[in-house]
N, C-alpha and C positions, 0 to 999 in steps of 0.2 A: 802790326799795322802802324803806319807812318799815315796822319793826319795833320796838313799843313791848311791854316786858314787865315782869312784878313782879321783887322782888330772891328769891323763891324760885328762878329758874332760876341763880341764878349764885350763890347762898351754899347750898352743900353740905358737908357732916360734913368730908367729906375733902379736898375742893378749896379754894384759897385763893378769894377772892373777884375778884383781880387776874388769878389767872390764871385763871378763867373768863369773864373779862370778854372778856381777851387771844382764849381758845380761840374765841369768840364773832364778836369779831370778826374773826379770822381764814378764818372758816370761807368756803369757795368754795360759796356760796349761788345757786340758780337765779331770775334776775330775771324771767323768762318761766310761764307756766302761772299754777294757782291759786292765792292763797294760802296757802289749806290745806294744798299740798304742802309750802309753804317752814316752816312750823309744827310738821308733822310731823318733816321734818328736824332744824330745832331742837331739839326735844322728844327723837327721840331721839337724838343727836349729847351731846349737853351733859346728861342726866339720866340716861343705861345702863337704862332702867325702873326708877329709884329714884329716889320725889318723899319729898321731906324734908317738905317747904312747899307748899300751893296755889301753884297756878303760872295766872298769864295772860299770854296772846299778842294781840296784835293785828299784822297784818300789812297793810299799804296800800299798792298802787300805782296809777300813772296809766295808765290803759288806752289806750293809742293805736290798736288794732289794729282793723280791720274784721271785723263778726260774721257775714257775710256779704249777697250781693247789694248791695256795696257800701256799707251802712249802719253806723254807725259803733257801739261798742259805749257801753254806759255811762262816766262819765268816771273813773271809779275803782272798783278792784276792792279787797274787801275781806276777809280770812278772821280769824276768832276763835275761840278755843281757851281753855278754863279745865280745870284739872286740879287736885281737888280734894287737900287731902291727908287723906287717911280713919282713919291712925293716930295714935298719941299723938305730941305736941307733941316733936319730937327725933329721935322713932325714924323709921331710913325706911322708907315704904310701895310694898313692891313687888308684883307682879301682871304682868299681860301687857305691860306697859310705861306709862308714864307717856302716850304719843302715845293708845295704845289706849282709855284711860282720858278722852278729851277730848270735848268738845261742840264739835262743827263748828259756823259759821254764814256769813252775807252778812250 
């Protein structure tokens, strides 16, 4: 899995940026199912529903798996996710959560 994101998920008011980076990569991430789930995780894992910053995700992997009737699925699967930040420049924006707040896409 290839997760590429902006620097608003990991520079937050109260977390160091090192150790977000750490929490980040630490995290016991599902390589399996949609994108979108591994997003959502992130999202809310590493933000508690509070976006400082616009935040994007992109997440890709190589799909090897059969879609059925034996035929093979697309060769990569792709999920995307933008999370705006809708308050003043500092303050953080909270609501039903940061994940909740996002644009799915393929």
């Amino acid at each position: 899995m290839l997760l590429l994101y902006t620097d608003g998920l990991v520079e937050q008011r109260d977390t160091g940026i090192d150790d977000a980076v750490r929490a980040l990569t630490g995290m016991a991430l599902p390589a399996d199912g949609p994108p979108e789930n591994l997003l959502d995780i992130v999202l809310t894992r590493l933000t508690n529903g509070m976006c400082e910053d616009g935040i994007a995700l992109l997440a890709a992997r190589r799909w090897t798996g059969l879609t059925g009737a034996g035929q093979s699925g697309p060769p990569v699967a792709v999920g995307l996710k933008g999370v705006p930040s809708t308050g003043p420049r500092g303050g953080p924006v909270s609501g039903p959560g940061c994940a909740g707040r996002g644009a799915g896409g393929r």
